[in-house]
N, C-alpha and C positions, 0 to 999 in steps of 0.2 A: 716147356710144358704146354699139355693141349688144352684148350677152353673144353669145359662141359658139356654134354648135349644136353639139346633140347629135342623132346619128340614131340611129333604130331600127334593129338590123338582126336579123332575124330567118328561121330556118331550119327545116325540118320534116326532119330527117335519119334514116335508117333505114339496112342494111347489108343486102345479098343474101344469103341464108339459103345460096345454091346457090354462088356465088361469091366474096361477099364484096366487093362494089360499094358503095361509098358513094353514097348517092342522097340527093339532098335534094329533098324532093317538093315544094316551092314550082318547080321547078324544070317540073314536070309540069303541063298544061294544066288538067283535070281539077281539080286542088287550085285553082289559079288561080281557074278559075270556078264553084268550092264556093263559095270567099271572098266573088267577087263578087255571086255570089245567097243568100247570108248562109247557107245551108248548114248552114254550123258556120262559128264565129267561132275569132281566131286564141288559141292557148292552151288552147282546149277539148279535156276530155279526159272521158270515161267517160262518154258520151253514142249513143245509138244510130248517130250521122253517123262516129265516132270513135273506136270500135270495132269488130273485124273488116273493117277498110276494105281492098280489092281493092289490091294496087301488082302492076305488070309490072319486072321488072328492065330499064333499056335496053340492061344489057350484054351479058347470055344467054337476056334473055327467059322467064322460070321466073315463075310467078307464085305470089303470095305473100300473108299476111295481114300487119296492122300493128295495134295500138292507140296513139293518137296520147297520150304524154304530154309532163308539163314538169318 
C-alpha cells in the first residue's frame, strides 16, 4: 500500500490599499507566466522581480505596489 499525498498549496495574497480586496495574485495572469518563464521563482523575495511589483486591483481598479514576502 501507498502513503497519502500531500499537496502543495500555495498563495501569493495581498489586500487593496483603496478598498480593501483580498487578492491573491497566483490568481493573475501575469504572476502565472512570471512563474512559467522563471521570472522569479515561487517564495522569492527581496529580489529586483519582487519588489516594487505593479498589482491592479480587480475590484476598483487603483493600482498599487507590493514586495512579495513569506
Amino acid at each position: 500500500m501507498s502513503n497519502p499525498k500531500a499537496t502543495w498549496c500555495i498563495s501569493l495574497d495581498t489586500e487593496c490599499p483603496e478598498c480593501g480586496e483580498a487578492i491573491d495574485l497566483f490568481e493573475q495572469d501575469w504572476v502565472n507566466a512570471a512563474l512559467s518563464d522563471r521570472t522569479f521563482d515561487v517564495c522569492e523575495r527581496d529580489t529586483r522581480w519582487t519588489t516594487d511589483v505593479n498589482v491592479t486591483c480587480p475590484k476598483c481598479s487603483v493600482d498599487f505596489k507590493v514586495d512579495f514576502e513569506y
